[in-house]
C-alpha positions in Angstrom: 165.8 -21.8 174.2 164.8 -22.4 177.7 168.6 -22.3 179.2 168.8 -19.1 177.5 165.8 -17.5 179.2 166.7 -18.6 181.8 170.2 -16.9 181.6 168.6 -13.7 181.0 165.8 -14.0 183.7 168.6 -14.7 185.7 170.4 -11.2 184.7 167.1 -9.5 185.1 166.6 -10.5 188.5 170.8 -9.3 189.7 170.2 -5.8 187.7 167.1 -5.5 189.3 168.5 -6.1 193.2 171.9 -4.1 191.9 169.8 -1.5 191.2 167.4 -1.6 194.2 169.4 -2.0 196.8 173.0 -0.4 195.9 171.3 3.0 196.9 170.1 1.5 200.3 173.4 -0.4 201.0 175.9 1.6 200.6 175.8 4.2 202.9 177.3 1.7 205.0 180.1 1.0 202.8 183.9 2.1 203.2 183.9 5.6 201.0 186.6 3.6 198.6 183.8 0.7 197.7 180.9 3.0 197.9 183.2 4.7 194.6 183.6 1.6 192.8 180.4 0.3 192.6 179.0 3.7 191.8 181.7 4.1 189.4 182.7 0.8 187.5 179.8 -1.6 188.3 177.4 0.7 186.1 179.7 -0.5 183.3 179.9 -3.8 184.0 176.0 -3.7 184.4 174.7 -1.2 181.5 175.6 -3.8 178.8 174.5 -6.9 179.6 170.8 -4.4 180.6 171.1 -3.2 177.3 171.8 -7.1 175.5 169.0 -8.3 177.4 166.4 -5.4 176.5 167.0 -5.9 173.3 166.8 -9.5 173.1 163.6 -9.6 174.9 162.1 -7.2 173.0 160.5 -6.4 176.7 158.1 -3.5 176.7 158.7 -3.0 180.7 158.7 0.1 181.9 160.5 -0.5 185.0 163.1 -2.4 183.4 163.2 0.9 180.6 163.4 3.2 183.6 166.4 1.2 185.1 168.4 1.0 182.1 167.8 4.9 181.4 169.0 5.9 184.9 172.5 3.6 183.9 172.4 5.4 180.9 172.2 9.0 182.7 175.0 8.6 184.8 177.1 7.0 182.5 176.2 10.4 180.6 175.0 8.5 177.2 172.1 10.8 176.9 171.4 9.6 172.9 170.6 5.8 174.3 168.2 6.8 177.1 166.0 8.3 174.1 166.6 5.0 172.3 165.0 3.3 175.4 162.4 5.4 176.5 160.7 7.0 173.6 158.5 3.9 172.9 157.1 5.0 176.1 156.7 8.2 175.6 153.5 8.6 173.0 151.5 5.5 174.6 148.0 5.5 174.5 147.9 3.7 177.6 149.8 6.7 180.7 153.0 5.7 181.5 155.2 6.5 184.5 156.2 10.2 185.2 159.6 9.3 185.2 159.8 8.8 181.7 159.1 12.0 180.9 161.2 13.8 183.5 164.4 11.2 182.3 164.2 12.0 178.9 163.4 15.9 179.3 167.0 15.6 181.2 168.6 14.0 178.8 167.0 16.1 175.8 168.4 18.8 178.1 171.9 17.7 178.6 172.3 16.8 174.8 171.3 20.6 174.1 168.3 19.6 172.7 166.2 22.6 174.8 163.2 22.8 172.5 162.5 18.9 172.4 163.5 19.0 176.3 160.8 21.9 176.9 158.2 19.6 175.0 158.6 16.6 177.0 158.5 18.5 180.4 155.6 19.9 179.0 154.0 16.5 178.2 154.8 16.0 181.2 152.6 18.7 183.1 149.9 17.8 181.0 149.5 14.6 182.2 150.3 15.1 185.8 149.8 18.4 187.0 152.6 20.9 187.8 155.2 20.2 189.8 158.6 22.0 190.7 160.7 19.8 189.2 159.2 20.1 185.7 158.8 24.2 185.9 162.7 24.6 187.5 164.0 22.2 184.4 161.6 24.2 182.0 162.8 27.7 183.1 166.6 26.5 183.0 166.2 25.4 179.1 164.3 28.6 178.6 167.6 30.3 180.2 170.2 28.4 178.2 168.0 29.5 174.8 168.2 33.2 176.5 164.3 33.3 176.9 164.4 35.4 179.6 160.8 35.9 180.1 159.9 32.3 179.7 162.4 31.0 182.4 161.3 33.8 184.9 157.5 33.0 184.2 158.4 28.9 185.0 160.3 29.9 188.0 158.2 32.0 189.7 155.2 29.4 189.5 157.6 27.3 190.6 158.0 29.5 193.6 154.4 30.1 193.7 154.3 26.3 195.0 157.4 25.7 196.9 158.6 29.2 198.0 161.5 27.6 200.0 163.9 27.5 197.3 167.0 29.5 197.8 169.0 28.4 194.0 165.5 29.6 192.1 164.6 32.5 194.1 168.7 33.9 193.2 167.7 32.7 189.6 164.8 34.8 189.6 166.1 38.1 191.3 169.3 38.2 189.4 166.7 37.7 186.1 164.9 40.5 187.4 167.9 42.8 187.7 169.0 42.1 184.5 165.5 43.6 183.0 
């Protein structure tokens, strides 16, 4: 039992510095290495994160968060809400990130309405941001909400006016009316 702890202590700790310093480090890296650990690694590494999430049983967020992100860019949106809704309706507040991951996933599944409640979740507990209103208009786009997507964008322009992609959102939305 020990040896096999161990072994996945040991895998912890190599997805953990994978995934905390790959970012850092590879802006110095040949373009053609830079690609395959961007590219193949996260297949290699997704797996043996998933085996030893599930063996643990581990109720880390961190380690939750990690796993989603491989999950994201490997574009398995269905497993990043197997991982993170536990996290979602805790009594104790858990990280923002949780909420914004899985709004994005719920968003690139199609899932708009579930995406829209999570982001909303979301401002409840931290305040508004333009990262939750800009994801919540586009969902209320794709569902052809007009109203509703304008309304989120321009708060979110209300706070951070120097965004050229949402301010064309918004006057092309207007035109349209």
């Amino acid at each position: 039992m020990k040896k096999k702890l161990s072994f996945f202590l040991l895998i912890i700790i190599a997805v953990f510095f994978l995934h905390g310093n790959t970012k850092k480090e590879t802006s110095n890296l040949p373009p053609s290495y830079k690609k395959w650990l961007e590219e193949e690694v996260v297949y290699i590494i997704a797996p043996i994160e998933k085996e030893v999430f599930l063996k643990l049983k581990t109720d880390s967020i961190d380690f939750a968060l990690n796993l989603s992100k491989t999950y994201m860019a490997l574009a398995e949106y269905k497993k990043v809400e197997s991982v993170l809704s536990p996290f979602l309706n805790q009594a104790k507040p858990t990280k923002y990130e949780v909420f914004f991951i899985m709004g994005k996933a719920y968003q690139n599944t199609g899932e708009l309405s579930k995406a829209i409640d999570v982001f909303d979740k979301a401002i409840s507990r931290y305040g508004l941001n333009i990262n939750l209103l800009n994801s919540i208009g586009e969902c209320y786009f794709q569902l052809g909400e007009v109203n509703e997507a304008l309304a989120a964008w321009e708060k979110s322009l209300e706070i951070n006016p120097n965004q050229p992609q949402i301010k064309k959102n918004v006057e092309a939305l207007k035109e349209k009316k």
